[in-house]
Backbone as a ProteinNet text record, in pm:
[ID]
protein_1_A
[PRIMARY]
XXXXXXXXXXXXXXXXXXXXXXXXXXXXXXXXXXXXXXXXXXXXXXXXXXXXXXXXXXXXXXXXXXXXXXXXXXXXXXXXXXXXXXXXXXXXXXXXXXXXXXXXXXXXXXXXXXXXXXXXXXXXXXXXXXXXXXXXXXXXXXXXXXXXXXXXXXXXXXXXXXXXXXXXXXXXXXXXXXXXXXXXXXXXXXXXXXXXXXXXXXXXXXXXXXXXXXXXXXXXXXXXXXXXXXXXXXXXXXXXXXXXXXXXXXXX
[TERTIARY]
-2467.3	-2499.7	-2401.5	-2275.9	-2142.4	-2194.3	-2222.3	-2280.9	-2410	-2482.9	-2590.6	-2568.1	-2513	-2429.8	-2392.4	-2319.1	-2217.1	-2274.8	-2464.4	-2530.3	-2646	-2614.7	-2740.2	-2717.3	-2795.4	-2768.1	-2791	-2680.5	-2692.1	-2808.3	-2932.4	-3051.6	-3120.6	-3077.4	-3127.9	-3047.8	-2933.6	-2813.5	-2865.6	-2867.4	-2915.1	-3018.9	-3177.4	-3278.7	-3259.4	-3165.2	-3115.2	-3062	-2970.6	-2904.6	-3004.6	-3152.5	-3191.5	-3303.2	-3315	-3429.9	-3391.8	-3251.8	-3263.3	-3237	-3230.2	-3248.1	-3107.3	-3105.3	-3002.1	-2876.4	-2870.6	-2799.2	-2732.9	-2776.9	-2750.5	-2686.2	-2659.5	-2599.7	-2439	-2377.2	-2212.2	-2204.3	-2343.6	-2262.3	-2264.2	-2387.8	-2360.8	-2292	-2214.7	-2123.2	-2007.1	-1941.7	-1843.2	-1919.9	-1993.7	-2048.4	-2035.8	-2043.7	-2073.9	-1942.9	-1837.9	-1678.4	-1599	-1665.5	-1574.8	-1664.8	-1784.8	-1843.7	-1793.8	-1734.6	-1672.1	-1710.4	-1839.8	-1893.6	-1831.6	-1869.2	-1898.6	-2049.6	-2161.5	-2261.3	-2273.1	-2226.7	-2224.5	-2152.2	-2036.3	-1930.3	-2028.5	-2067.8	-2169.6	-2207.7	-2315.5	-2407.5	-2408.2	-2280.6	-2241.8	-2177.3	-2165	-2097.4	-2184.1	-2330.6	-2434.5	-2501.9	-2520	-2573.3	-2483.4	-2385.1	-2309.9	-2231.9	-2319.8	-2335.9	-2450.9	-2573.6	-2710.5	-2727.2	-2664.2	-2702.9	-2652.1	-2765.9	-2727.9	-2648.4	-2592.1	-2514.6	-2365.5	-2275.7	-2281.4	-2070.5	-2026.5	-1889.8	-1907.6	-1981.7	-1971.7	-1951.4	-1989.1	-2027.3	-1892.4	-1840	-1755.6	-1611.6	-1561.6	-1508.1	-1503.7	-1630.5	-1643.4	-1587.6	-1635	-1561.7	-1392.7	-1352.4	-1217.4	-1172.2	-1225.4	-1174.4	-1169.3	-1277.5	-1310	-1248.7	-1189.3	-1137.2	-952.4	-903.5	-775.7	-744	-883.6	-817.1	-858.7	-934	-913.3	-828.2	-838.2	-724.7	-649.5	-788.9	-756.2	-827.3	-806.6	-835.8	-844.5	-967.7	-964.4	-950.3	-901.3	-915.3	-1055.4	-1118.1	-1271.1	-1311.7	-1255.9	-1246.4	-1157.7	-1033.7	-963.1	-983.2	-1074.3	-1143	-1207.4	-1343.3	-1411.3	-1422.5	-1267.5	-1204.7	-1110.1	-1005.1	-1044.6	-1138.9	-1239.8	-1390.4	-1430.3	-1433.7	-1460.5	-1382.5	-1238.4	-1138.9	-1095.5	-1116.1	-1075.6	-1166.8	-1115.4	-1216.5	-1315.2	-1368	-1413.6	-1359.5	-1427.6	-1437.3	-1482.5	-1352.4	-1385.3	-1313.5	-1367.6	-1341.8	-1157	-1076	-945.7	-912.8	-987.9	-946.9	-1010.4	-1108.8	-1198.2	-1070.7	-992.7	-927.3	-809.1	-751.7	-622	-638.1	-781.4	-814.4	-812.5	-880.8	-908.7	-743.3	-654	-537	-461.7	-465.5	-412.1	-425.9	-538.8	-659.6	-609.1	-567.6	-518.1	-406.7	-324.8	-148.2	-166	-272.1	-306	-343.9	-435.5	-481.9	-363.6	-265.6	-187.9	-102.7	-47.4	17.6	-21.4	-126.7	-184.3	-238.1	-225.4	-263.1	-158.8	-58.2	73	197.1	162.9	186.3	103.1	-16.1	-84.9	-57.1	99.1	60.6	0.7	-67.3	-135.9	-157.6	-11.7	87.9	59.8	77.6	43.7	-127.5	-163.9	-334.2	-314	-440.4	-429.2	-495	-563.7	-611.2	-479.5	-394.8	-232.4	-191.8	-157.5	-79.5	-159.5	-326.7	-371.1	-372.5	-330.6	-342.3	-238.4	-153.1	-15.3	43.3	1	21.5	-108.5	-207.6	-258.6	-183.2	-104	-67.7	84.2	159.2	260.7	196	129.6	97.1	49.7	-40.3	-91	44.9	154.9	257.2	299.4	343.4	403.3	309.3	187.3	115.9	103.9	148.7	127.7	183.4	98.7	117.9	188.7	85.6	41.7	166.1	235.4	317.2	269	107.7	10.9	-21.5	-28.6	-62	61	150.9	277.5	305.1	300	304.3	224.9	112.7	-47.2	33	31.3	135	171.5	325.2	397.4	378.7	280.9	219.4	130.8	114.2	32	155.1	217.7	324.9	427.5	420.1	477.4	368.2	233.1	148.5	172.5	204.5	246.4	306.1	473.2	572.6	615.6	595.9	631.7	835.9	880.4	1020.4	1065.6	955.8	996.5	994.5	925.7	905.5	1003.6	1117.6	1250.9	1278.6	1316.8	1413.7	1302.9	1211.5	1138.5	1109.3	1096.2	1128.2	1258.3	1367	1503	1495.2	1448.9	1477.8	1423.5	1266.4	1196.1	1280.4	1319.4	1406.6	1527.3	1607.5	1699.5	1699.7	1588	1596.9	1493.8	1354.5	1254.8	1235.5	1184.2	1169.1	1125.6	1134.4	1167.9	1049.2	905.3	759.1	823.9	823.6	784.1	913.1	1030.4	1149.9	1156.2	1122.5	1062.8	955.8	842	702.4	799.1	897	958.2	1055.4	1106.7	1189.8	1098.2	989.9	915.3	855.9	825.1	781.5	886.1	1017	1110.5	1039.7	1093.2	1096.7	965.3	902	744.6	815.7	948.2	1004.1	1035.8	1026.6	1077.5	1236.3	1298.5	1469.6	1533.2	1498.4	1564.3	1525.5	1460.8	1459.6	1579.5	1611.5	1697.6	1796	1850.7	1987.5	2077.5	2180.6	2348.4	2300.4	2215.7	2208.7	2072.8	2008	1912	1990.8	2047.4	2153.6	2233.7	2293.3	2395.1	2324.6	2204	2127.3	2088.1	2054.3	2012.5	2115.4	2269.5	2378.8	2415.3	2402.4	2418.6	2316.3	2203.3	2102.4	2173.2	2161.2	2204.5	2352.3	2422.2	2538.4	2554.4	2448.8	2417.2	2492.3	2560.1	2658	2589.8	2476.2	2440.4	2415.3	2289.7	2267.8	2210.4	2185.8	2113.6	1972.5	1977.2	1827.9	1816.4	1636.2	1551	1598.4	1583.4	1634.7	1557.8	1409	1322.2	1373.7	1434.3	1439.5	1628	1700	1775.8	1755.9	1688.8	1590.4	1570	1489.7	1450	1554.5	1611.4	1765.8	1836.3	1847.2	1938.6	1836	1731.3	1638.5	1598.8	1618	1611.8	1706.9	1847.9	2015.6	1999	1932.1	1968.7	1835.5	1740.4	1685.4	1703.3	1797.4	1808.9	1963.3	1986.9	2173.8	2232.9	2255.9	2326.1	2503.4	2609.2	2724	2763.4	2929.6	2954	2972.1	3041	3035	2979.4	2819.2	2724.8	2666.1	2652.3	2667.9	2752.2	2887.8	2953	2934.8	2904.2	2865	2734	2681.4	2523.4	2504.4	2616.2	2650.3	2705.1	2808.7	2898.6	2802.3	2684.3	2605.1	2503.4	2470.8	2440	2454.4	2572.3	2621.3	2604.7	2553.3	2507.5	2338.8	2270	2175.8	2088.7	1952.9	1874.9	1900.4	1878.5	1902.1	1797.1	1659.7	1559.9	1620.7	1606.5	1614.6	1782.2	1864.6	2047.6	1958	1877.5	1847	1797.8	1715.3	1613.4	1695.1	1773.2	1914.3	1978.6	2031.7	2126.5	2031.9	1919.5	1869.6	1815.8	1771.3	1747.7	1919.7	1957.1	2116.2	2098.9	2107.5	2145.2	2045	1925.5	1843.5	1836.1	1955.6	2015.1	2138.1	2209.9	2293.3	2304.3	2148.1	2111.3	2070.1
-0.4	67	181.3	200	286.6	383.5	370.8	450.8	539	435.6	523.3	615.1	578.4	645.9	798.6	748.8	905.9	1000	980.9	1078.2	1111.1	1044.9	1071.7	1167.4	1244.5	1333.7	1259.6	1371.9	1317.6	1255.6	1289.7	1303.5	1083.8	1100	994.5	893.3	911.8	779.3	736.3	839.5	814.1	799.6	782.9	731	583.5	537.3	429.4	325.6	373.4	288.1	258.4	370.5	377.4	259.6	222.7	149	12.3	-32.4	-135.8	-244	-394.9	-477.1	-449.7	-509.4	-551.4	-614.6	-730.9	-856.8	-705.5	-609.9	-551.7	-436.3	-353.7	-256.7	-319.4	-403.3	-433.8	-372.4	-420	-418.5	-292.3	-229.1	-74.4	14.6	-31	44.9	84.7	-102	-83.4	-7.3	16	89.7	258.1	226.5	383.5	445.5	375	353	388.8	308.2	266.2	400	454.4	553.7	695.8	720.9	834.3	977.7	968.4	1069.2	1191	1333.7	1417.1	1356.1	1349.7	1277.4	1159.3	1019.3	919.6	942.7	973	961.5	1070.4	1150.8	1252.2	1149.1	1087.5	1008.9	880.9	808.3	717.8	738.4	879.5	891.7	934.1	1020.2	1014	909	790.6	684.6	584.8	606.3	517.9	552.6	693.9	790.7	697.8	713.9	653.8	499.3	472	299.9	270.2	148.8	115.7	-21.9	-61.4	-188.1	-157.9	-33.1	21.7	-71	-175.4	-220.8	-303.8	-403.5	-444.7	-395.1	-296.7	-195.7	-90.6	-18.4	-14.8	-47.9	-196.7	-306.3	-275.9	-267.7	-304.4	-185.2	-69.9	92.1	66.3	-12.1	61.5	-73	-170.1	-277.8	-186.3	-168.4	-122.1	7.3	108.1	234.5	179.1	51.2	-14.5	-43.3	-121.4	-138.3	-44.2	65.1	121.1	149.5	168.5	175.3	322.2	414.7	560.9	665.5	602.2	688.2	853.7	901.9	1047.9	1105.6	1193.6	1299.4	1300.8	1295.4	1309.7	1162.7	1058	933.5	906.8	953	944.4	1049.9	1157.4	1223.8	1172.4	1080.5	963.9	879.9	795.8	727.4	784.2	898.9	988.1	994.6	1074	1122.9	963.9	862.7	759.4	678.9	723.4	678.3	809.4	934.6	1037.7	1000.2	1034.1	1041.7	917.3	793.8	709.3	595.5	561.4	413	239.1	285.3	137.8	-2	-122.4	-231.7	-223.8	-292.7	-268.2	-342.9	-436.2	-523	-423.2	-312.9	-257.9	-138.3	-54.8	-25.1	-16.6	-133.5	-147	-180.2	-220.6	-218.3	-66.6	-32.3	99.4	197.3	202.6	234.1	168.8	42.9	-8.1	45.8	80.5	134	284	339.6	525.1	520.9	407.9	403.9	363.9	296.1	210	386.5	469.3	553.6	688.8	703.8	794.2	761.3	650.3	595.1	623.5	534	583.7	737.7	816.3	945	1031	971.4	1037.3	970.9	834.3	806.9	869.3	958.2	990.6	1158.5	1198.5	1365.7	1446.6	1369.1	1477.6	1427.6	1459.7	1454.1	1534.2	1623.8	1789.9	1808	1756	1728.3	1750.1	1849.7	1851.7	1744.8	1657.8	1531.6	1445.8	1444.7	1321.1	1401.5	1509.9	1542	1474.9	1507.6	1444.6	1330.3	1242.7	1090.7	1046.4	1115.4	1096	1122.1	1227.3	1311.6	1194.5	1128.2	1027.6	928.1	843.6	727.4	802.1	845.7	879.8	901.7	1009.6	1009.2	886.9	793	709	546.4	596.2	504	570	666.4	710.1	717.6	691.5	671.6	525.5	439.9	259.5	204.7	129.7	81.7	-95.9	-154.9	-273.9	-292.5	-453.3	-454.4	-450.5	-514.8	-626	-392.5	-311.6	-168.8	-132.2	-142.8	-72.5	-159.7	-259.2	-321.6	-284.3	-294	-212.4	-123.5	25.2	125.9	145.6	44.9	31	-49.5	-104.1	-157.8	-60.2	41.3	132.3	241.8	214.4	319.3	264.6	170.4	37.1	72.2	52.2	135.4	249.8	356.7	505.4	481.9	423.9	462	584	654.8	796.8	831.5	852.7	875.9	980.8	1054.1	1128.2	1005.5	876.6	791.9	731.7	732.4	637	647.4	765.6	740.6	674.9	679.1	650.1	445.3	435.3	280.8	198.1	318.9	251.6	242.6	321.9	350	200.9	171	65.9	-37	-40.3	-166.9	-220.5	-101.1	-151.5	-185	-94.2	-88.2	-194.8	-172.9	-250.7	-401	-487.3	-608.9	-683.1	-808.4	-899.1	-838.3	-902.3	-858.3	-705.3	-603.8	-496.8	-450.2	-514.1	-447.5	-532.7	-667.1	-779.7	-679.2	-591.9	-539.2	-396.1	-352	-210.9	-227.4	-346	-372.2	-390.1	-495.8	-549.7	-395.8	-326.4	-190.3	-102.8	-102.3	-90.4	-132.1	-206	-339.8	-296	-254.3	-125.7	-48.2	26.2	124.2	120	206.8	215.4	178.2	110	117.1	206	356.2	434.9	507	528.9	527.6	447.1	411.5	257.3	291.3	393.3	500.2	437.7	453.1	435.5	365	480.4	512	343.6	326	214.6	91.1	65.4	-38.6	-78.6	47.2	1.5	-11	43.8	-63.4	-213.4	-188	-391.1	-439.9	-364.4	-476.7	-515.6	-378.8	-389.7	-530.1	-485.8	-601.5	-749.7	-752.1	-866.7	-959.1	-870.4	-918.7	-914.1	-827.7	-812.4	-747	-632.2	-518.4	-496	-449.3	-383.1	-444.2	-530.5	-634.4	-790.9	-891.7	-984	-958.4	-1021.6	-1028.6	-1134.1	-1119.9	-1274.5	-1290.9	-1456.6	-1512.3	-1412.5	-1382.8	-1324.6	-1196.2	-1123.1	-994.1	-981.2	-1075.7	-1069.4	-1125.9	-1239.7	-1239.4	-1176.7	-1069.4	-1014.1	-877.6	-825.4	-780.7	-755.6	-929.7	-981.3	-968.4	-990.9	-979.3	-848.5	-734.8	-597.9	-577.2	-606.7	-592.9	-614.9	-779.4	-832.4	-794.4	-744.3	-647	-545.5	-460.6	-312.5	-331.1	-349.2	-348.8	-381	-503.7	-530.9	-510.9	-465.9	-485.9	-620	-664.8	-762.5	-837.9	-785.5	-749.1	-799	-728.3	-754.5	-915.1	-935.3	-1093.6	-1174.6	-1190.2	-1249.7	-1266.6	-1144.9	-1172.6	-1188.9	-1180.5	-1268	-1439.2	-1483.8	-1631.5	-1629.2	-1596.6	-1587.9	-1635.2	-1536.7	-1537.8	-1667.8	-1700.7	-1823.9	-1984.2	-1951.3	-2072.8	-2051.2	-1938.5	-2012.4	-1991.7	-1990.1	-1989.4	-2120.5	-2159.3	-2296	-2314.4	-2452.6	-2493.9	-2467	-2451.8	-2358.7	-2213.4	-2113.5	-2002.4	-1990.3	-2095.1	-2075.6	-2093.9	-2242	-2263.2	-2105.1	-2081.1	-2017.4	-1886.7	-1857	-1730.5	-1761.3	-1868.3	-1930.4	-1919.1	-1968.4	-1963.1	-1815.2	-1723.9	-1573	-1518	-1551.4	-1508.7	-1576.3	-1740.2	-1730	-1684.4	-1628.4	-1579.2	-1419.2	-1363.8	-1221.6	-1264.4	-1341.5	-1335.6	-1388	-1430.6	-1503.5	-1382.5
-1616.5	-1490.9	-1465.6	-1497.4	-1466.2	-1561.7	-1696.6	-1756.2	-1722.7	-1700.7	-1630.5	-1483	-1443.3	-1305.4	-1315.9	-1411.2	-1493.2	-1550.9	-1567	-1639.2	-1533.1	-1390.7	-1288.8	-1205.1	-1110.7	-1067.5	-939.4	-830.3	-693.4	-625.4	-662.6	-550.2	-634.8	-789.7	-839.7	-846.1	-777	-726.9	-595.9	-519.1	-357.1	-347.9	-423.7	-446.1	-466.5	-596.7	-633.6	-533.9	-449.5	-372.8	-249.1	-201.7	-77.6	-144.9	-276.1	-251.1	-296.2	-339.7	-366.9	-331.5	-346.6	-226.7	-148.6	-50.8	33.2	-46	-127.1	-198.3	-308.9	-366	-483.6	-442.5	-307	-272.8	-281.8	-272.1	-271.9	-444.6	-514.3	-650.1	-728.8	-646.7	-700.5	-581.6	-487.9	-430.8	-530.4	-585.9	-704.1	-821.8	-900.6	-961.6	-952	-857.1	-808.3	-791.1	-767.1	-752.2	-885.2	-974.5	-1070.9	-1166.7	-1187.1	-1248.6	-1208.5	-1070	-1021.7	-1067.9	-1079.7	-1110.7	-989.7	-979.9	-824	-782.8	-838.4	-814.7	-766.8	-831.5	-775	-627.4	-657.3	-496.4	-430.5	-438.2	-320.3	-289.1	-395.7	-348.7	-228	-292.4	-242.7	-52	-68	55.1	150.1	108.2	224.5	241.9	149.7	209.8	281.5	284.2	384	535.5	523.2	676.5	705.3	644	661.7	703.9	632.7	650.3	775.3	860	968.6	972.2	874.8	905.3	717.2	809.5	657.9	629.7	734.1	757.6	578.4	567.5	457.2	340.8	343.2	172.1	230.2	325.1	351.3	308.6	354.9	255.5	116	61.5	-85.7	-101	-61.4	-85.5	-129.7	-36	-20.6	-114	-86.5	-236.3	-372.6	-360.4	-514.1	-571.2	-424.9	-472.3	-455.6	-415.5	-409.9	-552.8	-609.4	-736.1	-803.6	-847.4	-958.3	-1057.5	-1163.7	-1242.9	-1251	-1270.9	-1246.7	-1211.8	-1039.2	-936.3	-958.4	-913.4	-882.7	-733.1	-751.9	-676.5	-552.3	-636.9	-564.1	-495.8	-547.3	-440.3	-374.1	-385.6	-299.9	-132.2	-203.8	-38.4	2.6	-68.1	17.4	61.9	23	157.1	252.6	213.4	354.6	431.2	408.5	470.9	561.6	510.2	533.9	672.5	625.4	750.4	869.9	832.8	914.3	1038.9	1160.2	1280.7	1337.4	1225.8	1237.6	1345.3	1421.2	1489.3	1440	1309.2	1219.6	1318.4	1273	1333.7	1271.8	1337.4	1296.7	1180.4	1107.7	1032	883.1	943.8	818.6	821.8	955.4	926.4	847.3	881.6	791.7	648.7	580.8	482.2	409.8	460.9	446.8	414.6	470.6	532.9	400.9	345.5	251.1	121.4	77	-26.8	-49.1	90.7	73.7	12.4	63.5	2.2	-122.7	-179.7	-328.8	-427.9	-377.5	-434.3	-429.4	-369.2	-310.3	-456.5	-488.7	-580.9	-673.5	-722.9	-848.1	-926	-792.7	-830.1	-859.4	-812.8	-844.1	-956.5	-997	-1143.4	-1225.6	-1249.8	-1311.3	-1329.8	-1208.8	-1222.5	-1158.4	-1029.9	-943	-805.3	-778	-652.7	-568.9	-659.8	-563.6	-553.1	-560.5	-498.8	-346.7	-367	-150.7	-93	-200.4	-81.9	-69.8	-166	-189.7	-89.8	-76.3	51	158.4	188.4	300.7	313.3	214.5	254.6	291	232	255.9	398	490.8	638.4	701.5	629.8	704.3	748.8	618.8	651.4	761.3	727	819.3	990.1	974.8	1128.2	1205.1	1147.5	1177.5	1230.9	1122	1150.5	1262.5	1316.5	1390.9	1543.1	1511.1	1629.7	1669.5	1595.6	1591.9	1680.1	1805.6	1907	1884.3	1802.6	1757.4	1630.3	1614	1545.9	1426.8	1390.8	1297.5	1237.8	1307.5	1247.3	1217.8	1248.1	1220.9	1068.3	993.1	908.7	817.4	867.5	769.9	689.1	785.9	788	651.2	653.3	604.1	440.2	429.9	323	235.4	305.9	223.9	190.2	271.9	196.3	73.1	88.5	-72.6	-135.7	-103.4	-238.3	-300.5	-183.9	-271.6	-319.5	-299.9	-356.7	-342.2	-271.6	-296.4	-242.9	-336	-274.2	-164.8	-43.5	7.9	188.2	125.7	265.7	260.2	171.7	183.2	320	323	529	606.7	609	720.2	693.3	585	498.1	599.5	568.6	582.4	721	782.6	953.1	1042.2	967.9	967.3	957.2	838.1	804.2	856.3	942.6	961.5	1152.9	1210.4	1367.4	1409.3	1337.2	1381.4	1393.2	1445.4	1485.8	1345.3	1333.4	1260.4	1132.1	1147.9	1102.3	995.1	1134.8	1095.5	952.4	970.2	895.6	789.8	784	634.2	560.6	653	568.2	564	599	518.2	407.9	405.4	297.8	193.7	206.4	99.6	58.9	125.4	79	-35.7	32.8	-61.7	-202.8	-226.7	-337.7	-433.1	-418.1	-474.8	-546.7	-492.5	-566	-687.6	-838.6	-931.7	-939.3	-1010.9	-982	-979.7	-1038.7	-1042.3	-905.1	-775.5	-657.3	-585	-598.8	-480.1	-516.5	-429.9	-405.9	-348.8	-337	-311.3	-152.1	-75.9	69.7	97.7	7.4	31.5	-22.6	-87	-129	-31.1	54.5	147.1	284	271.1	439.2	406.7	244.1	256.7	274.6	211	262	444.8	479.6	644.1	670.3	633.4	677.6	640.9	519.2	424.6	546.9	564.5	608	778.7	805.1	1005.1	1031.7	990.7	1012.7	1134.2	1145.3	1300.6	1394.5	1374	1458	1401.1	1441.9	1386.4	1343.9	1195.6	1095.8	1121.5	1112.2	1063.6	948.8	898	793.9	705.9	684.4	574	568.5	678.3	649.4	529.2	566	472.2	374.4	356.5	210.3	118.3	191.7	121.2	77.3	159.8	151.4	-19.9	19.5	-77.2	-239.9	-220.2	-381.9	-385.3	-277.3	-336.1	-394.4	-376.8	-440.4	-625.2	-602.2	-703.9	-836.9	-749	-852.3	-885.4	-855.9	-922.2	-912.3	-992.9	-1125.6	-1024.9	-940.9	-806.9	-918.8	-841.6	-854.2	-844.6	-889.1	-922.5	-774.8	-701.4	-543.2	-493.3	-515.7	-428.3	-456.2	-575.6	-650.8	-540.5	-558.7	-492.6	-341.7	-287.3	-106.6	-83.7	-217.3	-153.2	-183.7	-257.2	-311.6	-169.3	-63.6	13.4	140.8	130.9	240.1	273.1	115.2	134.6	212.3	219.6	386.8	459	490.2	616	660.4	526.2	557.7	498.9	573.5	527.4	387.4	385.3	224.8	146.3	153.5	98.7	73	152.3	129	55.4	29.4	-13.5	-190.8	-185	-308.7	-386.9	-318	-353.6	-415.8	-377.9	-362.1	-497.7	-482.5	-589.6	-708.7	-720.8	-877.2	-926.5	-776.3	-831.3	-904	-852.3	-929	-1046	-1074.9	-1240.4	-1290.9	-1259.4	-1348.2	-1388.2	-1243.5	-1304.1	-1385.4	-1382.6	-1487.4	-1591.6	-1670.9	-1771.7	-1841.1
[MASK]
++++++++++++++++++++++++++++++++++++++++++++++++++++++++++++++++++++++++++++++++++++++++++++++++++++++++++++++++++++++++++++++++++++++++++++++++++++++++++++++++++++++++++++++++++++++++++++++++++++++++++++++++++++++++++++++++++++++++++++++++++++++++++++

């Protein structure tokens, strides 16, 4: 079917999808996804203006353009197009929102960063954090920006991580932690320690958690070893265990 997709022309995709049952549109949405024709995605994107019950196939859109392996250009504008301006249910939102940071990534391990839709998805997810009322969106947010990876959201990562409330600064660290090792600078090392150790103010147990396994994944110092064994007293005997064996398994 992906094959056949890739050799159809716009008008005989959107014929395709307008006539077939109900049960079979999820599976040529992914089809139509994963074939990435300019045809298919045209196609795919005026019938889901059209359709009157279009949240489900929707979903499948942004599933199916989350995982791709290697995302284009031309789908990554039709889940733009899809999320710009729209009055999606919030749960189709933050899906959606997840899927841009998934495609933002992959388009820019691939070399085409400088794409004017990667810039627009990219000035999506930021503005959209910066407009986030809701803690459960401010997290979303922040999860799609662990999809990019992009090293120009570090400060805004760290700022997260180190000011924001329990939720939101656990989902900017874990965003961290997305990063390549050679990202996780002098300046991001020494906020997980602030965190790690409560230099500023008191952390949730998870947010130094997780702290402590960003350290000990990217070339932690001998140092940092020792005051995260240190830190371990005084925290639950789960999360001390749990600490203690990620260490001998960095120093194995």
């Amino acid at each position: 079917v992906i094959q056949m997709l890739r050799g159809a022309k716009k008008r005989d995709v959107l014929q395709l999808l307008r006539r077939a049952p109900e049960e079979m549109l999820p599976f040529l949405v992914e089809a139509a996804v994963a074939a990435q024709s300019l045809a298919s995605l045209a196609a795919l994107s005026d019938f889901l203006d059209s359709h009157k019950e279009p949240r489900m196939l929707l979903e499948k859109l942004f599933y199916a353009a989350a995982f791709s392996p290697r995302p284009s250009g031309e789908l990554l504008h039709l889940v733009l197009d899809k999320l710009d301006g729209k009055q999606l249910a919030p749960e189709l939102q933050q899906t959606g929102i997840v899927a841009l940071g998934s495609l933002v990534g992959k388009l820019c391990q691939q070399k085409l960063c400088d794409l004017q839709e990667v810039e627009r998805g990219t000035e999506t997810i930021l503005r959209g954090l910066g407009g986030a009322k809701e803690e459960s969106e401010v997290v979303t947010y922040l999860l799609a920006l662990g999809n990019a990876a992009l090293p120009r959201t570090i400060p805004t990562l760290l700022e997260q991580a180190e000011e924001a409330p329990a939720a939101v600064a656990a989902a900017a660290i874990s965003a961290l932690r997305r990063f390549p090792a050679g990202h996780i600078s002098g300046e991001v090392k020494g906020a997980m320690r602030r965190i790690l150790h409560q230099q500023k103010r008191s952390y949730a147990q998870t947010c130094r958690l997780a702290a402590a396994e960003l350290l000990l994944d990217t070339e932690p110092l001998p140092m940092d070893v020792i005051n995260i064994l240190l830190a371990t007293k005084g925290m639950e005997a789960e999360t001390a265990t749990f600490l203690l064996q990620k260490v001998q398994n960095v120093l194995h």
